[in-house]
mmCIF entry with sequence, helices, sheets and N, C-alpha, C, O atoms, coordinates in Angstrom:
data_MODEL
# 
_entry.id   MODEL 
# 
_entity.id                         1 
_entity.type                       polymer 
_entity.pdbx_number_of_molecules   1 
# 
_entity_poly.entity_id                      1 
_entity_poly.type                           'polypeptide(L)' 
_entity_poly.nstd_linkage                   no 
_entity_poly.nstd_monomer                   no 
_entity_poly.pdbx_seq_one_letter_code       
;(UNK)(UNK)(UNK)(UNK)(UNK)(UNK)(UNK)(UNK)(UNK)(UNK)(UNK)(UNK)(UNK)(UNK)(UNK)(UNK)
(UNK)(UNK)(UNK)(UNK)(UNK)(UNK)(UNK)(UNK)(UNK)(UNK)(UNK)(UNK)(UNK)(UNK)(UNK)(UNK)
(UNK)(UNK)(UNK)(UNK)(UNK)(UNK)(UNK)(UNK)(UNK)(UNK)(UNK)(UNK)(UNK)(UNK)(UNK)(UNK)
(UNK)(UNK)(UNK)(UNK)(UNK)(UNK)
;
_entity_poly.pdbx_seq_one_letter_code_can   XXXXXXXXXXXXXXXXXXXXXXXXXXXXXXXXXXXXXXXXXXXXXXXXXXXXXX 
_entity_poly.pdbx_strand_id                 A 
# 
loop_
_entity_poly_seq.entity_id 
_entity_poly_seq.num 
_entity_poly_seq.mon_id 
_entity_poly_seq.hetero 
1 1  UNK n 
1 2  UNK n 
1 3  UNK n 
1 4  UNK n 
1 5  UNK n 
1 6  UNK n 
1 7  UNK n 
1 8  UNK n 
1 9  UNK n 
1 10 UNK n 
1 11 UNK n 
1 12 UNK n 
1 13 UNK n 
1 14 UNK n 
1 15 UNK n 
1 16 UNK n 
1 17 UNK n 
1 18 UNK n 
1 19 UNK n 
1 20 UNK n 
1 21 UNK n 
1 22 UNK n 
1 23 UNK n 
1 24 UNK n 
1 25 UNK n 
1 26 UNK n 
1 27 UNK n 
1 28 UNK n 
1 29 UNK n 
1 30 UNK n 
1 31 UNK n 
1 32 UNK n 
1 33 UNK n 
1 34 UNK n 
1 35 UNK n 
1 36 UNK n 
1 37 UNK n 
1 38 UNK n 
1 39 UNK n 
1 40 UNK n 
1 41 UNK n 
1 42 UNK n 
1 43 UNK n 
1 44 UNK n 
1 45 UNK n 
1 46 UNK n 
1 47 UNK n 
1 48 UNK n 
1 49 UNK n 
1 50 UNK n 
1 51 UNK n 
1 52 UNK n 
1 53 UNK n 
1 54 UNK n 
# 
_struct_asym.id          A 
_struct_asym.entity_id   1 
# 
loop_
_struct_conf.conf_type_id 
_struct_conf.id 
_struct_conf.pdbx_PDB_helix_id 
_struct_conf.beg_label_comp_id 
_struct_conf.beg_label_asym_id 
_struct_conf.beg_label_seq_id 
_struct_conf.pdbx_beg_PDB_ins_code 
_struct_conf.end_label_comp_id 
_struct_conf.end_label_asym_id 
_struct_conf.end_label_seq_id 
_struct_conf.pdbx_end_PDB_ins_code 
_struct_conf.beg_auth_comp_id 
_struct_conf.beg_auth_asym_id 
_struct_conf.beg_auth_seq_id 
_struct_conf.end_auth_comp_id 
_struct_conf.end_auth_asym_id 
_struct_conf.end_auth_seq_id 
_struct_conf.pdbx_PDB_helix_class 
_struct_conf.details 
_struct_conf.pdbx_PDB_helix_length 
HELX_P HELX_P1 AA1 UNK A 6  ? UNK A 15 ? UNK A 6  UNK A 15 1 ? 10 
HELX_P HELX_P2 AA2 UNK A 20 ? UNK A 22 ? UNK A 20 UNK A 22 5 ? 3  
HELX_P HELX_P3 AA3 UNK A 31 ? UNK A 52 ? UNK A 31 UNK A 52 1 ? 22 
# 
_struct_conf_type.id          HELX_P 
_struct_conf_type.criteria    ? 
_struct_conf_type.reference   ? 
# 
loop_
_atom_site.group_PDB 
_atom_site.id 
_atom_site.type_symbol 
_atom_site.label_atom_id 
_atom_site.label_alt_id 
_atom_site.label_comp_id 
_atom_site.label_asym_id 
_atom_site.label_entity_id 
_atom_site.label_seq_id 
_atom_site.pdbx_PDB_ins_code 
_atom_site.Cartn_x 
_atom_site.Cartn_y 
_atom_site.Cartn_z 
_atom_site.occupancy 
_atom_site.B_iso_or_equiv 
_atom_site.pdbx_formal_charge 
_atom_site.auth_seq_id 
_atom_site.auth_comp_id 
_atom_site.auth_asym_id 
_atom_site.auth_atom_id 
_atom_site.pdbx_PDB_model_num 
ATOM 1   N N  . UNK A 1 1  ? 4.919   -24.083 -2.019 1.00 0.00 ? 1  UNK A N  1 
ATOM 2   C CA . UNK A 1 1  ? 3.768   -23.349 -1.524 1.00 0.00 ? 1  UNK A CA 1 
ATOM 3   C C  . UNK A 1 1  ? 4.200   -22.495 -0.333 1.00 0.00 ? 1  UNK A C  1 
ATOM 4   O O  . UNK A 1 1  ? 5.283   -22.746 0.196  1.00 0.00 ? 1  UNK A O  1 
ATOM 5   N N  . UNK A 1 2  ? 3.574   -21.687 0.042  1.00 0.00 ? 2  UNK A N  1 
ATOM 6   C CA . UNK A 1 2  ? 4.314   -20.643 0.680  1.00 0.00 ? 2  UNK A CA 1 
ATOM 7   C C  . UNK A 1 2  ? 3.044   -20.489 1.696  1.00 0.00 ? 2  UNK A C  1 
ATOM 8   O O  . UNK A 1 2  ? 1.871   -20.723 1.405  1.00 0.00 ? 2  UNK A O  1 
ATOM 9   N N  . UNK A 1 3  ? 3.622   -19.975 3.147  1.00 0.00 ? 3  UNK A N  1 
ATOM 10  C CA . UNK A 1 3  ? 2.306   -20.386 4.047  1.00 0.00 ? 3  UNK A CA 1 
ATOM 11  C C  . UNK A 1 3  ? 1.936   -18.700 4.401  1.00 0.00 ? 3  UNK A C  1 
ATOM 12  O O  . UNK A 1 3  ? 2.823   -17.853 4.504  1.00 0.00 ? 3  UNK A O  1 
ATOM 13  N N  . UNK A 1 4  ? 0.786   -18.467 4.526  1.00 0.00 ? 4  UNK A N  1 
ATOM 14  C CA . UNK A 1 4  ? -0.129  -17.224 4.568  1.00 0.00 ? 4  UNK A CA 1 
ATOM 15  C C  . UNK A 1 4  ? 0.181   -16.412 5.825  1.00 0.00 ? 4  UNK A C  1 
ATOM 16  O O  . UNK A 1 4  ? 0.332   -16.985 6.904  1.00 0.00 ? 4  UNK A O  1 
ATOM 17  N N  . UNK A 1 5  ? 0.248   -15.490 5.739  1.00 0.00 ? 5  UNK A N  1 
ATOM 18  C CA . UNK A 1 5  ? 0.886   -14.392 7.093  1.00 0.00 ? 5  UNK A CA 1 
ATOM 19  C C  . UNK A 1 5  ? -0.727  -13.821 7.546  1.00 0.00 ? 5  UNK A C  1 
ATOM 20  O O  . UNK A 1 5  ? -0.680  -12.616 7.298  1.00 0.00 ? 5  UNK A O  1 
ATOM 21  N N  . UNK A 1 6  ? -1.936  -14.105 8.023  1.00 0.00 ? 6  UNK A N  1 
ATOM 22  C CA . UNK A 1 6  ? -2.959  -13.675 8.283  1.00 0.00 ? 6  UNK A CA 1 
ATOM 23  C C  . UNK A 1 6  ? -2.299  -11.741 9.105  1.00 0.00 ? 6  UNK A C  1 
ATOM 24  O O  . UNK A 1 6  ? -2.836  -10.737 8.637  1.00 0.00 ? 6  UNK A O  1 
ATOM 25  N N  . UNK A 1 7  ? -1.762  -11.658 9.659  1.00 0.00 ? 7  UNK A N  1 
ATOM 26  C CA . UNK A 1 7  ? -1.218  -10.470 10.555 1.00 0.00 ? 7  UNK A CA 1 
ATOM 27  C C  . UNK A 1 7  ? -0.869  -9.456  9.384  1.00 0.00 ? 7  UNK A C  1 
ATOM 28  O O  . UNK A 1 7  ? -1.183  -8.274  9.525  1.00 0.00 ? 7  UNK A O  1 
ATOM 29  N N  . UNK A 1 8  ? -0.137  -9.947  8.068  1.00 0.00 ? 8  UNK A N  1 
ATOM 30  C CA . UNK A 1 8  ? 0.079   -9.342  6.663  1.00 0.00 ? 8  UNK A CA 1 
ATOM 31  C C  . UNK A 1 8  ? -0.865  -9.394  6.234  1.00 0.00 ? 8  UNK A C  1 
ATOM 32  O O  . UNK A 1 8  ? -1.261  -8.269  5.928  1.00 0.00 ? 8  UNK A O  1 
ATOM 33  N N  . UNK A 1 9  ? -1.332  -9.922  6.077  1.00 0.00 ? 9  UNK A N  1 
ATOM 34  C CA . UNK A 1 9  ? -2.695  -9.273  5.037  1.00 0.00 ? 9  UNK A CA 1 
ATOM 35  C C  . UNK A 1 9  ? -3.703  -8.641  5.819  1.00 0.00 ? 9  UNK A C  1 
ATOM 36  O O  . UNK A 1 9  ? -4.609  -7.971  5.323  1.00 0.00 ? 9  UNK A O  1 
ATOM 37  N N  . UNK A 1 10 ? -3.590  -8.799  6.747  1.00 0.00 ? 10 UNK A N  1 
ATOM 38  C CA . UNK A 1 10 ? -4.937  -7.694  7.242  1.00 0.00 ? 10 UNK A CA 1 
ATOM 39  C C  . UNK A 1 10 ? -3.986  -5.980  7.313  1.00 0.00 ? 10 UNK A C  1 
ATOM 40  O O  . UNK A 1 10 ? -4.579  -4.920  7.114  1.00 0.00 ? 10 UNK A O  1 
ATOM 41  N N  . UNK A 1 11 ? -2.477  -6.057  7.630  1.00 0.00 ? 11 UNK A N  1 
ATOM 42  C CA . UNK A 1 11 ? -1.884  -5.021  7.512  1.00 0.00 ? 11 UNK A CA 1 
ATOM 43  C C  . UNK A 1 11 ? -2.075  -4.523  5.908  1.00 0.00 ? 11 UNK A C  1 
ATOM 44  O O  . UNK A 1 11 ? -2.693  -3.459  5.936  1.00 0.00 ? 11 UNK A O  1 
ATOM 45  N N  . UNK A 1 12 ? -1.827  -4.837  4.812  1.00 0.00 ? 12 UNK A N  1 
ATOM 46  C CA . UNK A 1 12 ? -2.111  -4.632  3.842  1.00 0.00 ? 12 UNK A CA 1 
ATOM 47  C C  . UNK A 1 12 ? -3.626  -3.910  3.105  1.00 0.00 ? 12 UNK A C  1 
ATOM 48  O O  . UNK A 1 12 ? -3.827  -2.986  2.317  1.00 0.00 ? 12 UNK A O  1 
ATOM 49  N N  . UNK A 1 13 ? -4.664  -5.071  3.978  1.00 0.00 ? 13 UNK A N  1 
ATOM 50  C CA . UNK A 1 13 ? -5.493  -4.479  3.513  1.00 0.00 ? 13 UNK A CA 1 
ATOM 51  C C  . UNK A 1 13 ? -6.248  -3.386  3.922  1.00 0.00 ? 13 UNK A C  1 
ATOM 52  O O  . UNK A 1 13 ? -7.089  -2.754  3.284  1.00 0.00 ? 13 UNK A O  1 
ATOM 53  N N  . UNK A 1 14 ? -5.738  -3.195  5.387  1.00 0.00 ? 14 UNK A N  1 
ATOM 54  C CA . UNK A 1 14 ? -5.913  -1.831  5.766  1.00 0.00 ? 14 UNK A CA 1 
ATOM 55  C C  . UNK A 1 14 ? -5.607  -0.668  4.938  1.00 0.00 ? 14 UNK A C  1 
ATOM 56  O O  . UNK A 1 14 ? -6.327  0.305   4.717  1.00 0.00 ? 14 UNK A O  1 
ATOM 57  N N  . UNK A 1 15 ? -3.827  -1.044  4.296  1.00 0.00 ? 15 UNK A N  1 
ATOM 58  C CA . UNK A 1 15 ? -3.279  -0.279  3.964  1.00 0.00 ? 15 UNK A CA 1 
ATOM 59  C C  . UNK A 1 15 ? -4.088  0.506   2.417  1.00 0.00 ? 15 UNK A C  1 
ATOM 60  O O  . UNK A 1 15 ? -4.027  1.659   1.991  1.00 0.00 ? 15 UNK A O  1 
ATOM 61  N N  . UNK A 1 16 ? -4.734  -0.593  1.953  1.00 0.00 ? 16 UNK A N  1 
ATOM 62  C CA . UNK A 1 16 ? -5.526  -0.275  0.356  1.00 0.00 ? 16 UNK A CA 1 
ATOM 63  C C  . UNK A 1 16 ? -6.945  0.145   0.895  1.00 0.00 ? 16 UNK A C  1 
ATOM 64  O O  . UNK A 1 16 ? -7.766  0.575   0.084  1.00 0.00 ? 16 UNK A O  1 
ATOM 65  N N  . UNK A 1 17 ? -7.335  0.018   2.500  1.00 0.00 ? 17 UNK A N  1 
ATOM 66  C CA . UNK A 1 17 ? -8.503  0.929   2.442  1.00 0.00 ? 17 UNK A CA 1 
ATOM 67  C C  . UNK A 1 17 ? -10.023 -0.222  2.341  1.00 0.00 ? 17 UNK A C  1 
ATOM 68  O O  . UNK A 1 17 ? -11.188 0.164   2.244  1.00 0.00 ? 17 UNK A O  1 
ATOM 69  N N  . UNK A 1 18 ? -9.548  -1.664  2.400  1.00 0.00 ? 18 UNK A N  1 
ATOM 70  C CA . UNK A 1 18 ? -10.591 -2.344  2.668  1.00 0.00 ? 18 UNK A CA 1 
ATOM 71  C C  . UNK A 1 18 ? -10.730 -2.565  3.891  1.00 0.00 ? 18 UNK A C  1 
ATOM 72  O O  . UNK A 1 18 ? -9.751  -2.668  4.631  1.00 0.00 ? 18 UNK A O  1 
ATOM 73  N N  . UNK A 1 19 ? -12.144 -2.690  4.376  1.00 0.00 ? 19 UNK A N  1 
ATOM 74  C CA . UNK A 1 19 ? -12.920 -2.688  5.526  1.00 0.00 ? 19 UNK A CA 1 
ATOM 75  C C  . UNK A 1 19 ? -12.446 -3.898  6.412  1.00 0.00 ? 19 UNK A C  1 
ATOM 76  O O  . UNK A 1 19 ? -11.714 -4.764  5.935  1.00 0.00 ? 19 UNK A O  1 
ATOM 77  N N  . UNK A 1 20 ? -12.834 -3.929  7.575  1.00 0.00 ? 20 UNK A N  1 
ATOM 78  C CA . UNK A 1 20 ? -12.300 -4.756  8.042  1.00 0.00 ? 20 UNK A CA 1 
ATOM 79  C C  . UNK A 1 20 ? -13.413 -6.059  7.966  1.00 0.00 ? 20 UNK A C  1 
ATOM 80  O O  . UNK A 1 20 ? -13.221 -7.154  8.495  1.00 0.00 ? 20 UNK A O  1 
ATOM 81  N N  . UNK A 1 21 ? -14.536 -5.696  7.234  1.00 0.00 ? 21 UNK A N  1 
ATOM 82  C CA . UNK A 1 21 ? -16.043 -6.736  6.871  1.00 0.00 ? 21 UNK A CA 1 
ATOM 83  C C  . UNK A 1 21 ? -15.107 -7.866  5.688  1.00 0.00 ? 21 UNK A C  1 
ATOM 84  O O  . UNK A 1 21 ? -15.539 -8.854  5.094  1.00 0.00 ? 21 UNK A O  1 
ATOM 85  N N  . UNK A 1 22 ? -13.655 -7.230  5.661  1.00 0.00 ? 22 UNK A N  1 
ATOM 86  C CA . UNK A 1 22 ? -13.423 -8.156  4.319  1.00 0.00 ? 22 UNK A CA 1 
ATOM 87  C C  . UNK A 1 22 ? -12.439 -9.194  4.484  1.00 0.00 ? 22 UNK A C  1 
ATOM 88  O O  . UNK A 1 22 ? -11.961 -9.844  3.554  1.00 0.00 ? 22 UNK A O  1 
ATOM 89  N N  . UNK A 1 23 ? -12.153 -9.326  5.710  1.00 0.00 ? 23 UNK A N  1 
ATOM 90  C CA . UNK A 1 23 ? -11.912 -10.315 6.711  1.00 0.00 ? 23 UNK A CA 1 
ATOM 91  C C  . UNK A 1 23 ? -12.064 -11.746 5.840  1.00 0.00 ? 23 UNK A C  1 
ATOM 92  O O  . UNK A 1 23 ? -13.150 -12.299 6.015  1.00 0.00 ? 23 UNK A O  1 
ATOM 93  N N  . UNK A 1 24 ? -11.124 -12.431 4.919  1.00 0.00 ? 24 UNK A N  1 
ATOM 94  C CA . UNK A 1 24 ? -11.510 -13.632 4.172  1.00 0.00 ? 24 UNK A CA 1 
ATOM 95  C C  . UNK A 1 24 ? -11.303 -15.241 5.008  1.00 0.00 ? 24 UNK A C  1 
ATOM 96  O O  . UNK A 1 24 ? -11.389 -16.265 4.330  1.00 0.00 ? 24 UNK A O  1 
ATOM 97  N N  . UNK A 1 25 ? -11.037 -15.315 6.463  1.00 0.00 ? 25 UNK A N  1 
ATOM 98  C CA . UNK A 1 25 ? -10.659 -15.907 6.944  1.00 0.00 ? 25 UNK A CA 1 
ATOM 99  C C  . UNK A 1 25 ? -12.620 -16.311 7.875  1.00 0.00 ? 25 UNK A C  1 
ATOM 100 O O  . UNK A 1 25 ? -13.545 -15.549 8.156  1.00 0.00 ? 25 UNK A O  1 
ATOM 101 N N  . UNK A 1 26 ? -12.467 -17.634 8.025  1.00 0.00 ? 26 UNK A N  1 
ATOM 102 C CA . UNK A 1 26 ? -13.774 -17.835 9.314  1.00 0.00 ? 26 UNK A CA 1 
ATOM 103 C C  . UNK A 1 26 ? -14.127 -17.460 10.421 1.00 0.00 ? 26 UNK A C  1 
ATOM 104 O O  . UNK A 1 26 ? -13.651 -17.787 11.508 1.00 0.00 ? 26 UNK A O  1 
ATOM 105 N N  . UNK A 1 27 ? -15.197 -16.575 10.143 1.00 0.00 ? 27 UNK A N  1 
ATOM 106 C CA . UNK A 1 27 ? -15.342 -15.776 11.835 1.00 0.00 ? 27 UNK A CA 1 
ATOM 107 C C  . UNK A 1 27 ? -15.128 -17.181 13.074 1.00 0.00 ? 27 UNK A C  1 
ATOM 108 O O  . UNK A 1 27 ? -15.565 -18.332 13.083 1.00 0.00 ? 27 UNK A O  1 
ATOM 109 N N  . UNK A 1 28 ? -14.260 -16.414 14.016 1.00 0.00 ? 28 UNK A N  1 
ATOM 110 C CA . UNK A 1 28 ? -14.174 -17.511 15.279 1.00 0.00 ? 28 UNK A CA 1 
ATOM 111 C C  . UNK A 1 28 ? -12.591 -18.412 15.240 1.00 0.00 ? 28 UNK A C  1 
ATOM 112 O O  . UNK A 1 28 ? -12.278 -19.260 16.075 1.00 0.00 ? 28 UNK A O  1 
ATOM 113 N N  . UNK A 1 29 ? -11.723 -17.976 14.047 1.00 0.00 ? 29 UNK A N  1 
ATOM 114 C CA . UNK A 1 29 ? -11.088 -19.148 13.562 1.00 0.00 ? 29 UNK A CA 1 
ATOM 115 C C  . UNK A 1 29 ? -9.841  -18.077 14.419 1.00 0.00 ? 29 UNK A C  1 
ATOM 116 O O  . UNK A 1 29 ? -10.035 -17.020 15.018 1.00 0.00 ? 29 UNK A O  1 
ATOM 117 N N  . UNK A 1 30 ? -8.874  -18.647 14.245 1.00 0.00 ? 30 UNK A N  1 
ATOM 118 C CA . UNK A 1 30 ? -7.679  -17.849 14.814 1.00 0.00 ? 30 UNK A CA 1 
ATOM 119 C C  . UNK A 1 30 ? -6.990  -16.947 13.762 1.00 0.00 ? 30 UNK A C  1 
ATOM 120 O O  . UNK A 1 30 ? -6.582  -15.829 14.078 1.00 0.00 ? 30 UNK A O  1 
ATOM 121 N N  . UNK A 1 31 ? -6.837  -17.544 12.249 1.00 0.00 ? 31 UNK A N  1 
ATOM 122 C CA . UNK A 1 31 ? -6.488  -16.189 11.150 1.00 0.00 ? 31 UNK A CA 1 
ATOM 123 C C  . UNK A 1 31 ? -7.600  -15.231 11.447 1.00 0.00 ? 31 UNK A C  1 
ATOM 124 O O  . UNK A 1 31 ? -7.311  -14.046 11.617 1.00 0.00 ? 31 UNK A O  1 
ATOM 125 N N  . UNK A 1 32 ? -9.057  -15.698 11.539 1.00 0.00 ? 32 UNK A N  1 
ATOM 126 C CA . UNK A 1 32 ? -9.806  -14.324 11.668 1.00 0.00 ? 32 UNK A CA 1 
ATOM 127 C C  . UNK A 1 32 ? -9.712  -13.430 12.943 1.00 0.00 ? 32 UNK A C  1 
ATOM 128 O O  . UNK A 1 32 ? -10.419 -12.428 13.049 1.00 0.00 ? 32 UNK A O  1 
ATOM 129 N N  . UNK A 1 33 ? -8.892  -13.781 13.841 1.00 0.00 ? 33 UNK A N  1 
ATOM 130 C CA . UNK A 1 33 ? -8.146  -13.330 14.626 1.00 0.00 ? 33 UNK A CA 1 
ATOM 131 C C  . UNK A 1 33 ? -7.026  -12.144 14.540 1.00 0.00 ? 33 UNK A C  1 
ATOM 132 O O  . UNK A 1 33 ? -6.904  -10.954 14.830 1.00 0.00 ? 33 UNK A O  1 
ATOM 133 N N  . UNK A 1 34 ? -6.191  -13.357 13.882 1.00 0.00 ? 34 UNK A N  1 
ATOM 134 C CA . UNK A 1 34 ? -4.889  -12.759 13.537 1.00 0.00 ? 34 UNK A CA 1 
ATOM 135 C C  . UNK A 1 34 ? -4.870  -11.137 12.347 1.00 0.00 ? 34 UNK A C  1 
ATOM 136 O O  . UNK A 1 34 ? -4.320  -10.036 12.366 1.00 0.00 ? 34 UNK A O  1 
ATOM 137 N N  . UNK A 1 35 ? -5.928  -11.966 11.346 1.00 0.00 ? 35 UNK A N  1 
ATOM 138 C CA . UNK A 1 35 ? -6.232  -10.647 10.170 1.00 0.00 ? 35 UNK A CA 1 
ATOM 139 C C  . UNK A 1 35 ? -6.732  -9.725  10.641 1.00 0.00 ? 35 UNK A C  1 
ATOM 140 O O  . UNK A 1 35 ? -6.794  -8.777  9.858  1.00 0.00 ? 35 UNK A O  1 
ATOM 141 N N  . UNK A 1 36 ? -7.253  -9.500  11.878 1.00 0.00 ? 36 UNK A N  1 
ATOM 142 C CA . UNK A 1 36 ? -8.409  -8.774  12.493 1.00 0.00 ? 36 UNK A CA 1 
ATOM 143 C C  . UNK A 1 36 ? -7.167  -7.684  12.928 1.00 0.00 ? 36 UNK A C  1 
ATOM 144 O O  . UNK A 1 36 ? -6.976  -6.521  12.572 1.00 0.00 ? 36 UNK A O  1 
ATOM 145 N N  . UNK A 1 37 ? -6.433  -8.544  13.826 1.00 0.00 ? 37 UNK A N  1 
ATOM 146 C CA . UNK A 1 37 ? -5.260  -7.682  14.452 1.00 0.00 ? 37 UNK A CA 1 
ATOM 147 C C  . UNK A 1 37 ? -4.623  -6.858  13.582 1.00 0.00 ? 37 UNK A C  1 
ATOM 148 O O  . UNK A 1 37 ? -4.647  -5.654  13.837 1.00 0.00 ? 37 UNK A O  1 
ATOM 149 N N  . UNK A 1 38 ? -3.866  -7.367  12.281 1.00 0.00 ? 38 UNK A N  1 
ATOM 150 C CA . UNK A 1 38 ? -3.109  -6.619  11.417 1.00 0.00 ? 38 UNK A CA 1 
ATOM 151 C C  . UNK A 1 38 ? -4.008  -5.580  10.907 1.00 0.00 ? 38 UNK A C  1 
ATOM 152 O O  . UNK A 1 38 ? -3.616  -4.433  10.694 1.00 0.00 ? 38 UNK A O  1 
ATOM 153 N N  . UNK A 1 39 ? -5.158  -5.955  10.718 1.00 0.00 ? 39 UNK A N  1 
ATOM 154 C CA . UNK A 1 39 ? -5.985  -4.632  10.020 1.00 0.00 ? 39 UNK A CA 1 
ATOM 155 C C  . UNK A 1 39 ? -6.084  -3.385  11.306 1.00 0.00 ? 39 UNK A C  1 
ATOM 156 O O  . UNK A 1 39 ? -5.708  -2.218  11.191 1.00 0.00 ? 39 UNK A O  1 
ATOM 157 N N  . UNK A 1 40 ? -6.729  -4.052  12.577 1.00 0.00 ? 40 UNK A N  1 
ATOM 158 C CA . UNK A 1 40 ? -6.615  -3.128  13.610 1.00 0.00 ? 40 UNK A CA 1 
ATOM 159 C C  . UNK A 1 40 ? -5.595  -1.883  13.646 1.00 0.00 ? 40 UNK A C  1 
ATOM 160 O O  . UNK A 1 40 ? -5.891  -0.688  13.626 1.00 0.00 ? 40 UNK A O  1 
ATOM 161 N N  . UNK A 1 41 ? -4.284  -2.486  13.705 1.00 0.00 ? 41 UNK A N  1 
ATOM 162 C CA . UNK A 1 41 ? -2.799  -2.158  13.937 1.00 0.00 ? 41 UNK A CA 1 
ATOM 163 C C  . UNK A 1 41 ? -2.858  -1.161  12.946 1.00 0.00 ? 41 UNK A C  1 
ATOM 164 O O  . UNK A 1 41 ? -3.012  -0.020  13.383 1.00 0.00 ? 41 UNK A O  1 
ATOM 165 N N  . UNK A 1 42 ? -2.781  -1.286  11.775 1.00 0.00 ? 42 UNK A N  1 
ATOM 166 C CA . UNK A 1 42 ? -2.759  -0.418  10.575 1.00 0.00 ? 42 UNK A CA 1 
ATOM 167 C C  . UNK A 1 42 ? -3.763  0.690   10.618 1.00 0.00 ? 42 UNK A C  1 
ATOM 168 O O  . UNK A 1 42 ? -3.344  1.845   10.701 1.00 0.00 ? 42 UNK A O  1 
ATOM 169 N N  . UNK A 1 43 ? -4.905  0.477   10.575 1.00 0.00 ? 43 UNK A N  1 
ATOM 170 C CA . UNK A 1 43 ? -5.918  1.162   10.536 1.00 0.00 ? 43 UNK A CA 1 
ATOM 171 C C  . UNK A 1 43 ? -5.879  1.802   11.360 1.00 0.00 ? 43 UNK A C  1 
ATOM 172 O O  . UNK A 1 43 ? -5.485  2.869   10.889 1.00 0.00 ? 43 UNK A O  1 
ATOM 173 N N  . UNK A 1 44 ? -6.096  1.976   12.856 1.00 0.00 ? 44 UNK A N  1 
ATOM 174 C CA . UNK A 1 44 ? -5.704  2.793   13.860 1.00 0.00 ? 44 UNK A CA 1 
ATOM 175 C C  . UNK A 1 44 ? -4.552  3.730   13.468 1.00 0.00 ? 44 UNK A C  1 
ATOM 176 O O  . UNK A 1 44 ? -4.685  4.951   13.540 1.00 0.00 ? 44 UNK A O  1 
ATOM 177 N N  . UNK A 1 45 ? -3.386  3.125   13.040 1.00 0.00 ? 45 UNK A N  1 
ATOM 178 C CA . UNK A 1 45 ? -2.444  4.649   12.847 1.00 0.00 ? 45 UNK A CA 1 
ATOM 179 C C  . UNK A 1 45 ? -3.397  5.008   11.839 1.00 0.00 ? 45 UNK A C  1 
ATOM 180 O O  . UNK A 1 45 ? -3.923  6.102   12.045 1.00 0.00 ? 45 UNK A O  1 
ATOM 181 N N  . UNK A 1 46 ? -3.763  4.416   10.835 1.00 0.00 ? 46 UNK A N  1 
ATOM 182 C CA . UNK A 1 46 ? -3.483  5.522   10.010 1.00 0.00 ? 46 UNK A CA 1 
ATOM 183 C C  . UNK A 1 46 ? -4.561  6.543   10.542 1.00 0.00 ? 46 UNK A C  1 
ATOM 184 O O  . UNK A 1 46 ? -4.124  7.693   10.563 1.00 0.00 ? 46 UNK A O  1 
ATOM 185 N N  . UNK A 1 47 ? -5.948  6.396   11.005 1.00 0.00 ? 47 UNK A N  1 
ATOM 186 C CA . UNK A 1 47 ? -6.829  7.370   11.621 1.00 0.00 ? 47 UNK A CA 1 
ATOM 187 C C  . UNK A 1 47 ? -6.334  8.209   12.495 1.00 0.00 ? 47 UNK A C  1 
ATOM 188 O O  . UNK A 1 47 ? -6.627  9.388   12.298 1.00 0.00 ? 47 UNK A O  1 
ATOM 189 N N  . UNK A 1 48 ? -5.620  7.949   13.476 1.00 0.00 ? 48 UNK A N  1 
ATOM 190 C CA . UNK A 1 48 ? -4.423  9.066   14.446 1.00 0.00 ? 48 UNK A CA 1 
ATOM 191 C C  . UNK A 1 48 ? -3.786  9.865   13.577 1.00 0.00 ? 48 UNK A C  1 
ATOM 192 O O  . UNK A 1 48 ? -4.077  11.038  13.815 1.00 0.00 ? 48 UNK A O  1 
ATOM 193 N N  . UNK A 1 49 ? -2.965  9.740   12.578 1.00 0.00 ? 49 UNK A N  1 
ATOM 194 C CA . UNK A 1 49 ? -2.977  10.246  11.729 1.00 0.00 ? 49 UNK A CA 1 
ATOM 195 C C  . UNK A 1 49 ? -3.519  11.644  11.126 1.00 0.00 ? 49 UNK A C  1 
ATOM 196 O O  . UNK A 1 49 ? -3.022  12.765  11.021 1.00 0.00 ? 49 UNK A O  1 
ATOM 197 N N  . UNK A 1 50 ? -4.968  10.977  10.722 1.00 0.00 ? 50 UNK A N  1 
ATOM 198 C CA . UNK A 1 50 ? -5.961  11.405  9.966  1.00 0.00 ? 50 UNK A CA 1 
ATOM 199 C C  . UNK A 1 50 ? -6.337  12.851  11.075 1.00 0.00 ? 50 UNK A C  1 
ATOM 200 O O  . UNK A 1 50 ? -6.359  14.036  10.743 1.00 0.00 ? 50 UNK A O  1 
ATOM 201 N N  . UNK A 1 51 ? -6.496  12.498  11.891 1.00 0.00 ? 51 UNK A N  1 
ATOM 202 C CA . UNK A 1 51 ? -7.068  13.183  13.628 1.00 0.00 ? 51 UNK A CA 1 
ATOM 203 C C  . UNK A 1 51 ? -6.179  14.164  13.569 1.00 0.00 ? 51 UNK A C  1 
ATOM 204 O O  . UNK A 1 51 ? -6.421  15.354  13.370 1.00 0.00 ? 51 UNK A O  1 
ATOM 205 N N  . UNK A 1 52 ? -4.580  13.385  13.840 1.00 0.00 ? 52 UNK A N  1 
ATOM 206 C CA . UNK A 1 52 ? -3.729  14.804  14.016 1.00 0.00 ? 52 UNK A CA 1 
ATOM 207 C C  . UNK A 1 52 ? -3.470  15.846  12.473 1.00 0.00 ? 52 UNK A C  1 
ATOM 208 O O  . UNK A 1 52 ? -2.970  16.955  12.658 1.00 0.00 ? 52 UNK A O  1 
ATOM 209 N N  . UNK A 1 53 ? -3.795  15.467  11.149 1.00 0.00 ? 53 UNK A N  1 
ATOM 210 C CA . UNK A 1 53 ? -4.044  16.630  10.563 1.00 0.00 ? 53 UNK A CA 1 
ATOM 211 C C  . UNK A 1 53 ? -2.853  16.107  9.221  1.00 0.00 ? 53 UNK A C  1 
ATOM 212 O O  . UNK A 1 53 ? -2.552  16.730  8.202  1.00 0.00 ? 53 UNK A O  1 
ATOM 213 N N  . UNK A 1 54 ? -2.329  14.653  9.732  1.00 0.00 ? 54 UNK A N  1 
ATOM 214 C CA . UNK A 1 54 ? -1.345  14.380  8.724  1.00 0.00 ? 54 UNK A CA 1 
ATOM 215 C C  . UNK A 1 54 ? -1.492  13.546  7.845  1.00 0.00 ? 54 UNK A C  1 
ATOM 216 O O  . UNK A 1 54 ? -0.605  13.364  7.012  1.00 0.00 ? 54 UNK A O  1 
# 
C-alpha cells in the first residue's frame, strides 16, 4: 500500500482544473491542510500566468 501525498494531489488537481471545493480530505484535518496548500501553489501560478498573457 502506498501512503497518499495530500501536497500531490491538490498539485494535480489544480493542474486538471478542479476547484479547490473538491478538497476530498476533512475540513480542519491536516491533509485538508496540506491538499489545500498544493492546490494553492499550483493554482496561483497558473493564474499569474493567465494575468501576464501566457
Amino acid at each position: 500500500m502506498t501512503d497518499r501525498d495530500p501536497v500531490a494531489e491538490g498539485e494535480r488537481a489544480a493542474r486538471d482544473n478542479s476547484p479547490a471545493e473538491a478538497n476530498p480530505y476533512l475540513n480542519g484535518s491536516d491533509e485538508h491542510a496540506l491538499w489545500a496548500a498544493g492546490h494553492e501553489k499550483v493554482a496561483g501560478a497558473i493564474e499569474a500566468r493567465k494575468s501576464r498573457g501566457r
